[in-house]
C-alpha positions as CSV (number, residue, x, y, z in Angstrom):
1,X,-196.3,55.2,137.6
2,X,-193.5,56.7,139.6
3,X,-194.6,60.4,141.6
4,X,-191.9,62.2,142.9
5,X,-193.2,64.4,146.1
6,X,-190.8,66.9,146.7
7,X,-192.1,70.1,148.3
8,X,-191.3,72.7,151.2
9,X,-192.9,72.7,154.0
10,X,-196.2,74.6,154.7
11,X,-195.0,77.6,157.0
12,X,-196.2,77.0,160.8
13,X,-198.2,74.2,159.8
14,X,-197.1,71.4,158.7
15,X,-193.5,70.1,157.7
16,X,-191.8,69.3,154.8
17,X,-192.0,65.4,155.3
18,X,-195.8,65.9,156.6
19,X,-196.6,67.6,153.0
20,X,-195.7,64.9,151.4
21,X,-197.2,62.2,153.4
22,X,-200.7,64.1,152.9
23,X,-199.9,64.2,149.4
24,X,-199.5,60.7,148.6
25,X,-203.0,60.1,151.2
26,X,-205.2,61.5,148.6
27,X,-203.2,60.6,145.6
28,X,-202.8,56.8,147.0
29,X,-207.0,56.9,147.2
30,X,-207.0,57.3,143.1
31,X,-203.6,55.9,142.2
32,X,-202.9,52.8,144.7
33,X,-200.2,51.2,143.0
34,X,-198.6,54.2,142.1
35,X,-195.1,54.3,143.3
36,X,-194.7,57.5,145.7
37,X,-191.2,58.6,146.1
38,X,-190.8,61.3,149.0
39,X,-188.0,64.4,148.1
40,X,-189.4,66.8,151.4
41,X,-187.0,69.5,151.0
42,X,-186.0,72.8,152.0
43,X,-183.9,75.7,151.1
44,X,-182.4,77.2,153.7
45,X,-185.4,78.6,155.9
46,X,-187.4,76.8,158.5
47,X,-186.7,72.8,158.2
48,X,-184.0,72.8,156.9
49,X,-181.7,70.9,159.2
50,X,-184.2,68.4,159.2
51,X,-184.1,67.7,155.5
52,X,-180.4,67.3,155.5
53,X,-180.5,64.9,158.5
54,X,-183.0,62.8,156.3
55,X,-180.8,62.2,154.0
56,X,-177.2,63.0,154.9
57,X,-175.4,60.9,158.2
58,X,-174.7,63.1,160.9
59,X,-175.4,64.1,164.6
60,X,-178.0,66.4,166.0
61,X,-177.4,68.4,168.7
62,X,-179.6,70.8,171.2
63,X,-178.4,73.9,173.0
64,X,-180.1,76.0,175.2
65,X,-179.9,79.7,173.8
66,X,-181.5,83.2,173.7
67,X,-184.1,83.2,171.6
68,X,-185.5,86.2,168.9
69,X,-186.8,88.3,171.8
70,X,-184.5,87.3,174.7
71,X,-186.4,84.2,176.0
72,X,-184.0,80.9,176.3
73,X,-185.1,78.3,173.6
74,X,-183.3,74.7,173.0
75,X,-182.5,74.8,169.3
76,X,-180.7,72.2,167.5
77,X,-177.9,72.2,165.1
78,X,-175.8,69.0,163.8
79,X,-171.9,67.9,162.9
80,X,-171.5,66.3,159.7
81,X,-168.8,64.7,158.2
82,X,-167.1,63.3,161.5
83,X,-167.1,66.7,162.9
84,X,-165.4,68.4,160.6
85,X,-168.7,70.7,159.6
86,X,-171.5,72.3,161.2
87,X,-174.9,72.8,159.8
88,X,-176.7,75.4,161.7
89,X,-181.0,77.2,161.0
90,X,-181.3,80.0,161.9
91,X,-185.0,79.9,162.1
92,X,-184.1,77.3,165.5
93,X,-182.6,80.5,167.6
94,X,-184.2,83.2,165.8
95,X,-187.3,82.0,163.9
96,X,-190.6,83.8,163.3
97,X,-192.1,80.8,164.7
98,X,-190.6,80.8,168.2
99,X,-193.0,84.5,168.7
100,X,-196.4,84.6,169.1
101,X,-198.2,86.5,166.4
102,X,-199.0,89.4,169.4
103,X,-195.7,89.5,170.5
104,X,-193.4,90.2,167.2
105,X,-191.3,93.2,167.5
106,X,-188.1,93.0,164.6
107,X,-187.1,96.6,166.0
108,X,-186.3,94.7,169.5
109,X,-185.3,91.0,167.9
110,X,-181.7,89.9,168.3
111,X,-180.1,87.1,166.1
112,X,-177.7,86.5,169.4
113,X,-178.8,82.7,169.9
114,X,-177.9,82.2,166.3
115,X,-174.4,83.6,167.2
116,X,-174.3,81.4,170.8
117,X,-174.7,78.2,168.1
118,X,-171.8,79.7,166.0
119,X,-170.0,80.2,168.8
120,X,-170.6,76.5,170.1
121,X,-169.6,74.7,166.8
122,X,-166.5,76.7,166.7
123,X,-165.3,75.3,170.0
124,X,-166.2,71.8,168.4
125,X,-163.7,72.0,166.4
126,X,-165.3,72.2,162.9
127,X,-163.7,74.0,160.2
128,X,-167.0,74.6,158.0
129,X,-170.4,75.9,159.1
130,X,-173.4,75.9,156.7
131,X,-175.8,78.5,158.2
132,X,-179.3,78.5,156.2
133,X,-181.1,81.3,155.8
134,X,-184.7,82.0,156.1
135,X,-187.4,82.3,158.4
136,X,-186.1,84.6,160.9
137,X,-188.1,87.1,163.3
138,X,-185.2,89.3,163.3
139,X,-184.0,92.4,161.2
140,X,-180.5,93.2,162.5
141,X,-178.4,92.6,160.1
142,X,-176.7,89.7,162.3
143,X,-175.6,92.3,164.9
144,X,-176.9,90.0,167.6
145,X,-174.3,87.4,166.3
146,X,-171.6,89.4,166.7
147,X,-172.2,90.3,170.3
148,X,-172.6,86.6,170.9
149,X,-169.4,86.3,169.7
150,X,-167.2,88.3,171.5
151,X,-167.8,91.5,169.6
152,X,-168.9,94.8,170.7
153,X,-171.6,97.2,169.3
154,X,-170.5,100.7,170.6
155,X,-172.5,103.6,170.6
156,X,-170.3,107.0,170.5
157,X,-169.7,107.3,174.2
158,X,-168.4,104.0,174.2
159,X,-171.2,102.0,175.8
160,X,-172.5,98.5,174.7
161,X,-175.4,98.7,172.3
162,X,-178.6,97.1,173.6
163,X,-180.2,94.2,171.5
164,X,-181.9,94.6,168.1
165,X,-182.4,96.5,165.1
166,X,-183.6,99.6,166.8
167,X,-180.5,100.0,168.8
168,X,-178.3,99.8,165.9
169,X,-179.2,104.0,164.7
170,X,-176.7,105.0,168.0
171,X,-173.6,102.7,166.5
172,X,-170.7,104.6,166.3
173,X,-167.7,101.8,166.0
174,X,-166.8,98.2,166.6
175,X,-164.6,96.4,168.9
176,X,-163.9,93.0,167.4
177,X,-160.8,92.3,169.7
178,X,-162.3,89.9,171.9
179,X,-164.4,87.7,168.9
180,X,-163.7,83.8,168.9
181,X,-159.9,83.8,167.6
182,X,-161.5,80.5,165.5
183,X,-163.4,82.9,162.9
184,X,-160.4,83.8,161.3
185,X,-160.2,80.3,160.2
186,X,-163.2,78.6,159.5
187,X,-165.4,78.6,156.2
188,X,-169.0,80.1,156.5
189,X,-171.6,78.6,153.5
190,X,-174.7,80.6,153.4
191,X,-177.9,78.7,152.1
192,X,-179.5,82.0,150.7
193,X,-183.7,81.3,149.1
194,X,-183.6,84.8,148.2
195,X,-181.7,87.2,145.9
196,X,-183.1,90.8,148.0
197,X,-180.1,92.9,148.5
198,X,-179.8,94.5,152.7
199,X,-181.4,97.3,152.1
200,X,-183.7,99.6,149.5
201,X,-186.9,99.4,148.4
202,X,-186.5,95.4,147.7
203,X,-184.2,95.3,150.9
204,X,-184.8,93.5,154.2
205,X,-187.2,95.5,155.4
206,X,-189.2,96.8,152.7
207,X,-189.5,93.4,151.4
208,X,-189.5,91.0,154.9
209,X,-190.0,93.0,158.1
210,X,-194.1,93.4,157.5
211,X,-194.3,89.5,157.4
212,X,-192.3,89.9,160.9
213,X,-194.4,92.2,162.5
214,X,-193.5,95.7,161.2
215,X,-195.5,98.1,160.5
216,X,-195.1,100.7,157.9
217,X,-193.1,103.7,160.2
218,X,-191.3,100.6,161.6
219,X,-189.6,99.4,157.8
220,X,-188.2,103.1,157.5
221,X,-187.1,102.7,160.4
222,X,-185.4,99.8,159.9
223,X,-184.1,100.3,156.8
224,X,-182.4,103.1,157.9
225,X,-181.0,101.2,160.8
226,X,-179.3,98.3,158.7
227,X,-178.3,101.3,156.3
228,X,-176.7,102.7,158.9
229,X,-175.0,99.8,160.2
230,X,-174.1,99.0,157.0
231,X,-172.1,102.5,156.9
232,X,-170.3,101.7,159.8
233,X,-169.3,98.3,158.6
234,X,-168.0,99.8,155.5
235,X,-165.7,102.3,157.3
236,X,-164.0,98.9,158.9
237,X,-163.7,96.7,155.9
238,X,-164.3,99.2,153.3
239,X,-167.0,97.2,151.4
240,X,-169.7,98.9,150.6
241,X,-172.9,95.9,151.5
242,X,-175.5,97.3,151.0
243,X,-176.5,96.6,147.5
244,X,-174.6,92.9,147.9
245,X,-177.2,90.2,146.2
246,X,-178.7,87.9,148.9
247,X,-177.5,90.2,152.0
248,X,-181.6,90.9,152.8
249,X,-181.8,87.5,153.5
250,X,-182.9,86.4,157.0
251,X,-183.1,90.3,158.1
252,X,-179.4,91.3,156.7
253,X,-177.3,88.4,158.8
254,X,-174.9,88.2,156.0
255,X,-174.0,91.3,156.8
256,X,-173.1,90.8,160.2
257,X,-171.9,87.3,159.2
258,X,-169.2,89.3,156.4
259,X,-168.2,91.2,159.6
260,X,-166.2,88.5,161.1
261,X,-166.2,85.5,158.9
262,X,-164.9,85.0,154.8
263,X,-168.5,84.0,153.3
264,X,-170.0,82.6,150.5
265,X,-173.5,82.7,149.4
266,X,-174.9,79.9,147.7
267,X,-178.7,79.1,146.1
268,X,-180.4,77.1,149.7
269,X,-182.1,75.0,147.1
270,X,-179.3,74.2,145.0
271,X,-177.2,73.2,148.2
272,X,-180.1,70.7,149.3
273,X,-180.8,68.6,145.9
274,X,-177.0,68.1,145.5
275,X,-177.1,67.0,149.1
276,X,-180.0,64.8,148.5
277,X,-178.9,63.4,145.2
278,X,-182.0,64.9,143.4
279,X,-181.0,63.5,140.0
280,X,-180.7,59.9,141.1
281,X,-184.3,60.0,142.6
282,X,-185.7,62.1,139.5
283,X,-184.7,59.4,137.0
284,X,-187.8,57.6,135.7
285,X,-189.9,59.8,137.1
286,X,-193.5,60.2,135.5
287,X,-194.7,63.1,137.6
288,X,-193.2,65.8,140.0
289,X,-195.4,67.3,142.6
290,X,-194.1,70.2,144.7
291,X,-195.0,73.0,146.9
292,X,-194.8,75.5,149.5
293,X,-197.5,77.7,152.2
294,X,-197.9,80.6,149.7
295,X,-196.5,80.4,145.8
296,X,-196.1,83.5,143.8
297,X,-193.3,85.5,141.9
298,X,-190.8,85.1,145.0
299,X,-190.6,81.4,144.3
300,X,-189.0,82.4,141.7
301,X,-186.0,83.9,143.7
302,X,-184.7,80.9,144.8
303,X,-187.6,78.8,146.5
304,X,-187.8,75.4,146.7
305,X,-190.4,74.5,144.6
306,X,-188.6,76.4,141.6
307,X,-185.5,74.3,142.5
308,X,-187.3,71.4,142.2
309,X,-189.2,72.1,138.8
310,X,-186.3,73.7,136.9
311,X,-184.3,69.9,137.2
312,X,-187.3,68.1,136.5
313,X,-188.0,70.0,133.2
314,X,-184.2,69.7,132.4
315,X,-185.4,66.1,132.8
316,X,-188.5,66.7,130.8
317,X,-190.8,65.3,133.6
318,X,-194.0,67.4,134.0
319,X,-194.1,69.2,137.2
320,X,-197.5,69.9,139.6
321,X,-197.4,72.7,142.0
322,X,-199.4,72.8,145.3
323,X,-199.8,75.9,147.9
324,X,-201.9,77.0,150.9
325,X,-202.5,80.1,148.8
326,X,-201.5,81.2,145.3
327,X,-200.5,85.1,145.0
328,X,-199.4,88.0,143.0
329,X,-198.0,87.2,139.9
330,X,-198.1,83.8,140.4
331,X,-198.5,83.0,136.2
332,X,-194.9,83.6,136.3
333,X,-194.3,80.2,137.3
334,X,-196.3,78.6,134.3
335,X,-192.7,78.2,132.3
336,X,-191.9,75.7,134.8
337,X,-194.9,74.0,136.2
338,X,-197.4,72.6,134.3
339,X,-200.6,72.8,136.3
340,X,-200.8,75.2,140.3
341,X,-203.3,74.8,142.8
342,X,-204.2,76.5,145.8
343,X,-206.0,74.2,148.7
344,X,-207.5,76.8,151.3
345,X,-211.3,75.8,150.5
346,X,-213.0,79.6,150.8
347,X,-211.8,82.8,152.2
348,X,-210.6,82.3,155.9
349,X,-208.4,83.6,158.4
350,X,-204.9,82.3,158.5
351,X,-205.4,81.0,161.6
352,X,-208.1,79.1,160.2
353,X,-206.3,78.2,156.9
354,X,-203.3,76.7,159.2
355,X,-205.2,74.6,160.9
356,X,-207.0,73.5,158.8
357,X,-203.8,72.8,156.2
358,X,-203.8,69.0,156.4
359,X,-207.2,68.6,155.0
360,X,-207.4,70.6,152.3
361,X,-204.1,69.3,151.3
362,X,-205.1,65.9,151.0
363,X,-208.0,67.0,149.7
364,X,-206.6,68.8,147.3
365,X,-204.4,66.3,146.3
366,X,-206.8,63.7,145.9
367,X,-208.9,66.1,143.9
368,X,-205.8,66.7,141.5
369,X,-205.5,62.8,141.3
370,X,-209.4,62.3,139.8
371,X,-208.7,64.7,137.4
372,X,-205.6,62.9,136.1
373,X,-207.3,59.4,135.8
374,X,-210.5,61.7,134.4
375,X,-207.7,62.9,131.6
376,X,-207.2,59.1,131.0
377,X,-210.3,57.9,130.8
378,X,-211.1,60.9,128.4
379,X,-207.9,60.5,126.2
380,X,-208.9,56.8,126.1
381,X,-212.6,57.5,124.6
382,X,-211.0,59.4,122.2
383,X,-208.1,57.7,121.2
């Protein structure tokens, strides 16, 4: 029997590649001669430089940069393709995961270390830069990266705006004389996981900035921020954003990112099993078993899990899904996975659900496993 593992990783507790090494521990206790076939992927959030690594040739890097609240943080990034393109996270300068719980403020967060990355491949020489999405503590609509590159923020006496969301309700114009003259010619790829426009009531942050922090005076204020921004933006390029599909991804960036670069959003997913030759591992496969921290109607959107499961269908290979936690509307998914299981044991903290992930995954998984053979032994009684 050949199982196909392919699942996202489980969101500030274990990664990608870890998931699927606990997956195959308690399958491999029911099914030892089963041949396991690990697909850890991502789609554009947190991890996702580390996927393509695993299975693309390139060079890491590590820079020292400002991180989501100002602190320095080395983040890595990597050349491809002899140099000639840069994949950069934005979850390694700007992730949720580099603030503790106490401490996350998206009114004050600054995407500027993503921009200081930019900034770097640029002077490298590359003449493409995939940026994925996803995972971001930030809600700025990828102001920060602008100032990191050379642009100014003004307020309408003229002044420099400070860092973060918050500051942007004083912007009055830009100055985008002094930004890297490199943008001009250099392609920008966005892996995007979700389809939220920047800003409304399935915006930024309505939709994200709770899961960074926010409370509910906070979103309206921050909606009204990147709306605001938004206005201004429009006034210079005389697009109107903030309706665009995908732009609430990662806090708005692509907003700030359409500022000074020609981008392209693509499906995070999509970009990742193309990169990873899905199709070739797929072929002969028996069984498909994905998954993600939390699964419900926003895998939908353009997770990796759903990825995953629509090409195995189209390959008619029955798909198993696995998540800490299974939420609203998660029947949804039925159409294209045949069986979903939670693996948090009882109702717990999430402190004590993450760190106690590795366990119930593998026992999960080994659970999942007996009732498979228990499904052969039965179909065998009875023919």
């Amino acid at each position: 029997m050949k199982i196909v593992i392919a699942p996202d990783s489980f969101k500030e507790s274990l990664s990608a590649t870890e998931v699927c090494q606990c997956i195959e521990t308690g399958f491999r206790d029911v099914y030892p001669n089963a041949h396991y076939h690990h697909l850890p992927l991502a789609d554009g959030g947190e991890g996702t430089l580390d996927v393509i690594l695993a299975g693309v040739q390139g060079e890491k890097r590590f820079n020292t940069v400002k991180g989501p609240m100002g602190q320095p943080v080395k983040a890595s990034w990597a050349l491809l393709e002899q140099g000639k393109t840069a994949v950069i996270e934005v979850a390694e300068a700007a992730g949720l995961h580099l603030v503790p719980q106490l401490e996350r403020n998206p009114e004050l967060a600054t995407t500027f270390g993503v921009g200081e990355l930019i900034n770097t491949a640029l002077n490298e020489g590359v003449s493409k830069i995939i940026i994925g999405l996803g995972g971001s503590a930030t809600n700025d609509g990828g102001a920060g990266i602008i100032q990191a590159l050379g642009g100014r923020l003004l307020d309408a006496s003229g002044q420099d705006l400070a860092p973060g969301a918050l500051a942007l309700h004083a912007l009055h114009s830009l100055d985008l004389s002094a930004v890297n003259p490199r943008s001009a010619s250099v392609e920008i790829v966005l892996m995007c996981d979700v389809n939220n426009p920047l800003t409304g009531a399935q915006g930024a942050s309505q939709v994200f900035a709770p899961q960074k922090g926010a409370n509910p005076q906070q979103v309206s204020i921050l909606d009204d921020a990147l709306v605001h921004f938004a206005r201004v933006v429009e006034r210079v390029s005389g697009v109107d954003y903030t309706g665009r599909t995908g732009f609430g991804a990662a806090g708005g960036i692509p907003l700030g990112l359409s500022v000074l670069f020609a981008t392209q959003l693509h499906s995070g997913i999509g970009m990742v099993l193309d990169l990873l030759h899905a199709e070739h591992v797929l072929t002969d496969a028996d069984l498909v078993i994905t998954g993600e921290g939390k699964m419900d109607n926003q895998t939908l959107q353009g997770k990796a899990p759903f990825g995953i499961a629509q090409r195995a269908k189209m390959a008619g290979i029955p798909v198993i899904g696995l998540a800490g936690s299974l939420g609203e509307s998660v029947d949804a998914l039925d159409e294209y996975m045949d069986a979903l299981f939670g693996t948090v044991r009882a109702p717990q903290e999430l402190a004590v659900a993450l760190k106690e992930a590795r366990h119930n995954l593998i026992r999960t998984a080994r659970n999942l496993a007996r009732m498979l053979k228990l499904g052969e032994t039965l179909a065998g009684r009875h023919g």
